[in-house]
DSSP file (Angstrom, degrees, kcal/mol; ACC not computed):
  #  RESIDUE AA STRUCTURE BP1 BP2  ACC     N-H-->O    O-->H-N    N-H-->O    O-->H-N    TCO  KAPPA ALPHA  PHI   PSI    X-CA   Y-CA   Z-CA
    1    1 A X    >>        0   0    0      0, 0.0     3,-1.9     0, 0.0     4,-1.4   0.000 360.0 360.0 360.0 -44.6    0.0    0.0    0.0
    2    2 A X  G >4  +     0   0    0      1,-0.3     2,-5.1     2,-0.2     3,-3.4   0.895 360.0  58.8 -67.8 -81.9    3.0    2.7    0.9
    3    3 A X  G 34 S+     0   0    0      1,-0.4    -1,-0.3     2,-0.2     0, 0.0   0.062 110.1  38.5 -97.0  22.3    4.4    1.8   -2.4
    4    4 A X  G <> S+     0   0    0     -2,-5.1     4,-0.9    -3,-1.9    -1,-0.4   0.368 117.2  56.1-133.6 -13.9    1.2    3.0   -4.2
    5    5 A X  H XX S+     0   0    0     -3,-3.4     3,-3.0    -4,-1.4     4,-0.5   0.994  97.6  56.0 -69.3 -68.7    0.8    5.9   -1.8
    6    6 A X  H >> S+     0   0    0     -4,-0.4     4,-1.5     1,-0.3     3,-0.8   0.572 103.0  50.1 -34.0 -36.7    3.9    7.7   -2.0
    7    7 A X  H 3> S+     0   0    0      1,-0.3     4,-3.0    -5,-0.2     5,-0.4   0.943 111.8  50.6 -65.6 -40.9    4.1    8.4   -5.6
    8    8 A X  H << S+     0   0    0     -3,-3.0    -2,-0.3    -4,-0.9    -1,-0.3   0.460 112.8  46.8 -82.5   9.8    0.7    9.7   -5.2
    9    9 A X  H <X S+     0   0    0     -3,-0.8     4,-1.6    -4,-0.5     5,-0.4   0.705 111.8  55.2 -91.8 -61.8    2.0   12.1   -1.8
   10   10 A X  H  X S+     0   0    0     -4,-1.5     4,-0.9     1,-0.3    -2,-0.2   0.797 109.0  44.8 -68.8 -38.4    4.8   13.1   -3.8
   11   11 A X  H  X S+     0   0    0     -4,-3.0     4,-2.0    -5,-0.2     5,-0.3   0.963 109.5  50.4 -77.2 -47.6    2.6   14.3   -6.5
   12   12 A X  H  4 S+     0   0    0     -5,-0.4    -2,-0.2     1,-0.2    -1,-0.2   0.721 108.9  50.5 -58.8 -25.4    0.4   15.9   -4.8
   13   13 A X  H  X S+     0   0    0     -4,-1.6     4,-5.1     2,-0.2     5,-0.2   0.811 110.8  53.7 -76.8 -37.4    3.0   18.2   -2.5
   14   14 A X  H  X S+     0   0    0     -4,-0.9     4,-1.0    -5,-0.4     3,-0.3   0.950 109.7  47.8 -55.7 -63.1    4.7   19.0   -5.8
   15   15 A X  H  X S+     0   0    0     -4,-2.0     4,-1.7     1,-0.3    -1,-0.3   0.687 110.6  50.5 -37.0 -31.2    1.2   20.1   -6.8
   16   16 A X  H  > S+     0   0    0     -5,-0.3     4,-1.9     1,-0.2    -1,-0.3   0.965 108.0  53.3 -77.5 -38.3    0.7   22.1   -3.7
   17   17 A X  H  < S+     0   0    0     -4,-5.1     4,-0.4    -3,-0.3    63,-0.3   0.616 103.0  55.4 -70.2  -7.6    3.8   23.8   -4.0
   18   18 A X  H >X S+     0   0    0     -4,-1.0     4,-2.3    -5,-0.2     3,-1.2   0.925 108.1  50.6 -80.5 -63.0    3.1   24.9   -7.3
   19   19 A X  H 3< S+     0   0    0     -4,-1.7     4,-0.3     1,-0.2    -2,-0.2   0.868 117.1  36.6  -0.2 -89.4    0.0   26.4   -6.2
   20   20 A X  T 3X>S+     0   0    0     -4,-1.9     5,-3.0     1,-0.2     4,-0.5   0.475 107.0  64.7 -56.8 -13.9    1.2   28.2   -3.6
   21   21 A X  T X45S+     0   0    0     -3,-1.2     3,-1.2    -4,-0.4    49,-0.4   0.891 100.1  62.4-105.5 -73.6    4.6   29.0   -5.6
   22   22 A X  T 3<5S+     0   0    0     -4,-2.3    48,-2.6     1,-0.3    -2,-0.2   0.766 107.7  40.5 -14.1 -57.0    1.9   31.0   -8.0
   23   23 A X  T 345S-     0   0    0     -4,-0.3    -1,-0.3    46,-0.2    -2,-0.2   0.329 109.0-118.6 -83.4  -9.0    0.9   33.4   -5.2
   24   24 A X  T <<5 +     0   0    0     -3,-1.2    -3,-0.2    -4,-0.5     2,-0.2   0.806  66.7 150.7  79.0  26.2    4.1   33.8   -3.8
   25   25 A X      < -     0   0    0     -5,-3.0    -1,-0.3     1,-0.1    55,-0.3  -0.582  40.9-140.6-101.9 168.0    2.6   32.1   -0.4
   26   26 A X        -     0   0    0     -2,-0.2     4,-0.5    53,-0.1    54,-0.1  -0.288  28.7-115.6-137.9 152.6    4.4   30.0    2.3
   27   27 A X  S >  S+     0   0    0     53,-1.6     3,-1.7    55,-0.3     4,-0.4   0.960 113.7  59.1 -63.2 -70.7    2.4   27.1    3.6
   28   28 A X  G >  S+     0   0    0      1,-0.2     3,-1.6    52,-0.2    -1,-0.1   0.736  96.0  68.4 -16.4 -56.2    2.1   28.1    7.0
   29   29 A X  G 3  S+     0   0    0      1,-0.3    -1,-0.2     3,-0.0    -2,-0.1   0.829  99.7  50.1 -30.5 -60.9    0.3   31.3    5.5
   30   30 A X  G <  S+     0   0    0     -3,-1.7     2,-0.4    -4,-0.5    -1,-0.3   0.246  84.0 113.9 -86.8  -4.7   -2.7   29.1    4.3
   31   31 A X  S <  S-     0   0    0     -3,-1.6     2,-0.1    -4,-0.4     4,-0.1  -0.811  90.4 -88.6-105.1 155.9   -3.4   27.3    7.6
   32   32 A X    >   -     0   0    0     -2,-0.4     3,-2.0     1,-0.1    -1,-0.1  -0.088  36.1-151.9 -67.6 108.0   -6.5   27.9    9.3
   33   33 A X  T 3  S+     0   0    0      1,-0.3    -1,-0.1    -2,-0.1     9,-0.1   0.849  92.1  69.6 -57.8 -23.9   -5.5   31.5   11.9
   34   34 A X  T 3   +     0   0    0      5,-0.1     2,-0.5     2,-0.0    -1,-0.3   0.225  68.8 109.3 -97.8  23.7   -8.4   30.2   14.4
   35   35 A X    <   -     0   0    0     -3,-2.0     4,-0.3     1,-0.1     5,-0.1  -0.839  70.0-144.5 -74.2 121.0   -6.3   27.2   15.4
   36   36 A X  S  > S+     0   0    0     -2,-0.5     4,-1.0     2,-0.2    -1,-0.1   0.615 103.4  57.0 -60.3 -21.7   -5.2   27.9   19.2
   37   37 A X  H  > S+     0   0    0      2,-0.1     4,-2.3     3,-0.1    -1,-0.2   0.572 115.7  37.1-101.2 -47.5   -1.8   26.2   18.2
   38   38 A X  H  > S+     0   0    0      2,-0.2     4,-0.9     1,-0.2    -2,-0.2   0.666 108.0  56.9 -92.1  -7.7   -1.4   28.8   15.3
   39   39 A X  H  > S+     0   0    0     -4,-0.3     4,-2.3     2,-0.2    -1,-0.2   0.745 108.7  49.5-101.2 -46.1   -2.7   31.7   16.7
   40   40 A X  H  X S+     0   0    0     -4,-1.0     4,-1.0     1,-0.2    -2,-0.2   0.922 113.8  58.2 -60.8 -36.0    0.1   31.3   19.7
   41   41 A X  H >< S+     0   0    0     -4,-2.3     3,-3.7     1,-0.2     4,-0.2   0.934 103.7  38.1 -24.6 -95.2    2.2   30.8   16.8
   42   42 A X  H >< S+     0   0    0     -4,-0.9     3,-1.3     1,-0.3    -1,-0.2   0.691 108.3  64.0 -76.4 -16.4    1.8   33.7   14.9
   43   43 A X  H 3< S+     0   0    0     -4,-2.3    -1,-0.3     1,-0.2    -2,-0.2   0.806 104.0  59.0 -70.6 -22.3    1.7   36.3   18.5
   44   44 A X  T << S+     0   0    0     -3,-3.7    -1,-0.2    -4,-1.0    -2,-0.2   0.472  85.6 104.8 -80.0  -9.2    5.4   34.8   18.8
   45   45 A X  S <  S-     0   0    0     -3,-1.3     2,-0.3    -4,-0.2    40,-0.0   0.272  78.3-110.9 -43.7 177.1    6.6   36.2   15.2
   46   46 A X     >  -     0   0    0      1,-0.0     4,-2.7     0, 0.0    -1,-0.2  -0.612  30.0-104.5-123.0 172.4    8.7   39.0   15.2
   47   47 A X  H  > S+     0   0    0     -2,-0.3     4,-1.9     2,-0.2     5,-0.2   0.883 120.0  58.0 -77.9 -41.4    7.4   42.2   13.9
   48   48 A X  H >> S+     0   0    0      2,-0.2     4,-2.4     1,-0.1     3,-0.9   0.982 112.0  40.9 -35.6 -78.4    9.5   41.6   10.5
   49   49 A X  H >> S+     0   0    0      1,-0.3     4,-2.5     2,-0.2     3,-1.0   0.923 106.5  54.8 -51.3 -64.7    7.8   38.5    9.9
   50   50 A X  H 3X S+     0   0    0     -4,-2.7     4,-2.1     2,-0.2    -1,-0.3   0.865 112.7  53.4 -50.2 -35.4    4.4   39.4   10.9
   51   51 A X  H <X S+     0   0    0     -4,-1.9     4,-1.8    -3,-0.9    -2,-0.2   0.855 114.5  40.5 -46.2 -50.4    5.2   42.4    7.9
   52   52 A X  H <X S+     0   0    0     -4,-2.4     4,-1.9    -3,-1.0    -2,-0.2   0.919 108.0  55.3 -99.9 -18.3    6.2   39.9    5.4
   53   53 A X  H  X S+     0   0    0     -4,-2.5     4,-1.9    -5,-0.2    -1,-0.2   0.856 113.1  49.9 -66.8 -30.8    3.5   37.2    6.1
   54   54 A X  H  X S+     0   0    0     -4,-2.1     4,-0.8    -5,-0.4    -1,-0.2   0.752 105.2  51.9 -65.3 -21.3    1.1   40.1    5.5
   55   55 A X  H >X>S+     0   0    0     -4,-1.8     4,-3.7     2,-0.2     5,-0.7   0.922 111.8  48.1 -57.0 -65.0    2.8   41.3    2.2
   56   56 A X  H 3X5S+     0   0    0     -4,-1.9     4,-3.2     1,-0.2     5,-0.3   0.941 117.6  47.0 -44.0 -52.1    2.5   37.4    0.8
   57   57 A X  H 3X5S+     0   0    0     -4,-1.9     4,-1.0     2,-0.2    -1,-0.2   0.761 112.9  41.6 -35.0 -45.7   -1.1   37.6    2.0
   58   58 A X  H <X5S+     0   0    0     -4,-0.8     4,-2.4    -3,-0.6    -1,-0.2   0.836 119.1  55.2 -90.4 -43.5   -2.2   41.1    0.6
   59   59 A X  H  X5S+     0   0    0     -4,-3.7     4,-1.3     2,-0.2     5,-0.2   0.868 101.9  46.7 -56.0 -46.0   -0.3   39.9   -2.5
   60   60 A X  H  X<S+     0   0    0     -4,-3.2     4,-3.1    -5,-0.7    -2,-0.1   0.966 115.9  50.7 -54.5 -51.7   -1.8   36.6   -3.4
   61   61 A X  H  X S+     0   0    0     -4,-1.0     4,-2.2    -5,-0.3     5,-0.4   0.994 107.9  49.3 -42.6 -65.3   -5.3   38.3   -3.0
   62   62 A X  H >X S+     0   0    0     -4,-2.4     4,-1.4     1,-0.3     3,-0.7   0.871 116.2  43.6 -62.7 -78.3   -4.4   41.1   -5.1
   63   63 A X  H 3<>S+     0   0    0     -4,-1.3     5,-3.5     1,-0.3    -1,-0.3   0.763 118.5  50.4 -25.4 -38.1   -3.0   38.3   -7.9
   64   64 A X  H ><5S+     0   0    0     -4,-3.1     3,-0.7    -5,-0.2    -1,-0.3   0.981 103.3  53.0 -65.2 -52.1   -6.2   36.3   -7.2
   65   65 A X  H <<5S+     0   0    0     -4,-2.2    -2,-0.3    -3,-0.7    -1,-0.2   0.573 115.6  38.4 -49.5 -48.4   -8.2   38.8   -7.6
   66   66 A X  T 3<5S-     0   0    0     -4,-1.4    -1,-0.3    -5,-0.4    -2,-0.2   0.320 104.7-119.6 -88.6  13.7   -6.8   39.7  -11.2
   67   67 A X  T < 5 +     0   0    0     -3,-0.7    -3,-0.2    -5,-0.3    -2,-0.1   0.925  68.3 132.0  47.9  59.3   -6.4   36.4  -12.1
   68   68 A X      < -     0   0    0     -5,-3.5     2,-0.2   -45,-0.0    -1,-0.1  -0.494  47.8-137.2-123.5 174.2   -2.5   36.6  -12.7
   69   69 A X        -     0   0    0      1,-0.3   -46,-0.2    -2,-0.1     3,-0.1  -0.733  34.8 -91.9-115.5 159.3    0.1   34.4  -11.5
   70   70 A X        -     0   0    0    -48,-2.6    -1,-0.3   -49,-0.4     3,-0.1  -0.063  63.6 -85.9 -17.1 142.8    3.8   35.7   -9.9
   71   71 A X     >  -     0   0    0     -3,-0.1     4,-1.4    -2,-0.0     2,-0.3  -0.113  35.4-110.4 -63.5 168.3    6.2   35.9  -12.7
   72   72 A X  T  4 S+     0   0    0      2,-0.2     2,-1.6     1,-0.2     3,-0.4  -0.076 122.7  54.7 -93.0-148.6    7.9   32.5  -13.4
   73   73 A X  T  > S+     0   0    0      1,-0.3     4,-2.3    -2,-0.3    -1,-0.2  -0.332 114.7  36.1 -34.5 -36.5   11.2   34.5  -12.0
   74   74 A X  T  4 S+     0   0    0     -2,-1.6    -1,-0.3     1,-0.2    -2,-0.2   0.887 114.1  57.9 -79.1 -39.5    9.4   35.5   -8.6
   75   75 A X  T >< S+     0   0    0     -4,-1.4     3,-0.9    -3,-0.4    -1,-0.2   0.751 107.0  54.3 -90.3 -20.7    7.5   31.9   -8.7
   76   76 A X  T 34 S+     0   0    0      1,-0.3    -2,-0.2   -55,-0.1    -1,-0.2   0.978 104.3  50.8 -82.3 -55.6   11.4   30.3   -8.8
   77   77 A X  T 3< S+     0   0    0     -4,-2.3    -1,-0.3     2,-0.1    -2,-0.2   0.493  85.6 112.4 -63.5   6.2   12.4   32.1   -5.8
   78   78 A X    <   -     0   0    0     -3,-0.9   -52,-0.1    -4,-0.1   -57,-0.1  -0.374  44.4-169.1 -64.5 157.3    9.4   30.9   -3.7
   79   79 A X    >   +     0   0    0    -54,-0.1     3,-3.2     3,-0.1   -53,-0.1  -0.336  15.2 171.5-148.0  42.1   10.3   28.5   -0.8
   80   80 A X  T 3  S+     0   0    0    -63,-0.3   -53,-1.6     1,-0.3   -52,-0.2   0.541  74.1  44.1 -55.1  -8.1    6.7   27.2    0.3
   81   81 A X  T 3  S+     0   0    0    -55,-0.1     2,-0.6   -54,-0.1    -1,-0.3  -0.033  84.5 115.3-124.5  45.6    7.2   24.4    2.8
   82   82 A X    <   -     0   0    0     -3,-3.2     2,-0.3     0, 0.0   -55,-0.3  -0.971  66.8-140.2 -82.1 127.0   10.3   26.7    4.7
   83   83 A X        +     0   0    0     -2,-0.6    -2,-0.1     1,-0.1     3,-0.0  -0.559  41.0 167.1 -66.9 126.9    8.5   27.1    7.9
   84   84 A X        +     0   0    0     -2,-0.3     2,-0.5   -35,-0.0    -1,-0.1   0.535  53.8  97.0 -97.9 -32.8    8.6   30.4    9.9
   85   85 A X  S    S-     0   0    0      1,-0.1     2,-3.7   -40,-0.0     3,-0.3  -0.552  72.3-141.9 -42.4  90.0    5.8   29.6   12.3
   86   86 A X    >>  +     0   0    0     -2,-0.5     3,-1.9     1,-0.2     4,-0.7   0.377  52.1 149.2 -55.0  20.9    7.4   28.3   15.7
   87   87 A X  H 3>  +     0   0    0     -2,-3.7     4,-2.0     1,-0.2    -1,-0.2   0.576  57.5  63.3 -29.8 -37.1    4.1   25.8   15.5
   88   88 A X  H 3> S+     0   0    0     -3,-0.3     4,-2.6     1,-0.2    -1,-0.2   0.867 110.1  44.0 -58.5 -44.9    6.0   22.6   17.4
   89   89 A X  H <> S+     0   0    0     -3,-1.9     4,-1.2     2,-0.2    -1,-0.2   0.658 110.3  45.8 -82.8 -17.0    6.2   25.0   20.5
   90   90 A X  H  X S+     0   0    0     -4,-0.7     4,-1.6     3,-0.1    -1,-0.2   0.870 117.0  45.6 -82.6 -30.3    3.2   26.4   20.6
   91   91 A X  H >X S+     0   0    0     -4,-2.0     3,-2.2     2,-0.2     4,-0.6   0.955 116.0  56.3 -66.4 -92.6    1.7   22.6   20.0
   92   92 A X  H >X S+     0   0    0     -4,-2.6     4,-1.9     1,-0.3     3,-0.8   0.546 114.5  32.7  18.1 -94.7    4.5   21.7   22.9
   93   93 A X  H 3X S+     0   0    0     -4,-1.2     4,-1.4     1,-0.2    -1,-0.3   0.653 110.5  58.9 -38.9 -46.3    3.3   24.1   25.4
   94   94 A X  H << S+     0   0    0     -3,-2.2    -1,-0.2    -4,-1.6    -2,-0.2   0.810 113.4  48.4 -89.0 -46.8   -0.6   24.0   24.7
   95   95 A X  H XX S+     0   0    0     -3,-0.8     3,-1.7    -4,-0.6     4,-0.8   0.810 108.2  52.6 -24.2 -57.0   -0.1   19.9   25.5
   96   96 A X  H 3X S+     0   0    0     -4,-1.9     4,-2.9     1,-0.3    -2,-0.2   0.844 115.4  39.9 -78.7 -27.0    1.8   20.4   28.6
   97   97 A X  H 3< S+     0   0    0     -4,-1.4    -1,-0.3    -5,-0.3     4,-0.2   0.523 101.7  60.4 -92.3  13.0   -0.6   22.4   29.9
   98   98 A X  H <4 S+     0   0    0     -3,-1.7    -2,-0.2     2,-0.1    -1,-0.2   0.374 114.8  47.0-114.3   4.4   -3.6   20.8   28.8
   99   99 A X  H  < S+     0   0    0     -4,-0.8    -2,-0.2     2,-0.1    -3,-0.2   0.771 101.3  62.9 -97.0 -31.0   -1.6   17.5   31.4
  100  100 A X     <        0   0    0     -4,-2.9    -3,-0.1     1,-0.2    -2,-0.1   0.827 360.0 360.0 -63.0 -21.7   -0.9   19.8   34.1
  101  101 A X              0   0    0     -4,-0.2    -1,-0.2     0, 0.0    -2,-0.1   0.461 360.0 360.0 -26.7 360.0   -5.0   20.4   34.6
């Protein structure tokens, strides 16, 4: 069964990244902000980062919204599944405290 999934994983990330690669979005961007995990997350950014995750944001819209892609130069330099979101630690924490109760 893993050796009929995996091709079909593998295609499908390529596929995502391509997507996202389009809009000049990050993964992280795209996951859902009313996650408690993700919300601690993003309050732990730096003010730089919270600046440029809103640029990618306000920028995909604005591309969506005309029905454009990113230039294939711009689309090259995308890096969607580098992480910026400290997500493991906010998941950490939100755990340890939901065993100390």
């Amino acid at each position: 069964m893993d050796k009929l999934l995996r091709p079909l994983a593998m295609w499908y990330g390529r596929k995502v990244e391509h997507e996202l690669a389009k809009y000049g979005l990050k993964y992280e961007d795209i996951l859902n902000d009313s996650h408690p995990d993700i919300q601690t997350a993003i309050l732990r950014l730096s003010p730089e980062e919270i600046s440029n995750r809103n640029k990618r944001l306000k920028r995909a819209l604005d591309i969506s919204l005309k029905h454009a892609e990113l230039s294939k130069e711009a689309q090259a330099s995308v890096q969607p599944f580098v992480g910026y979101l400290p997500l493991q630690r906010a998941r950490d924490e939100r755990l340890e405290r939901l065993m100390n109760k």
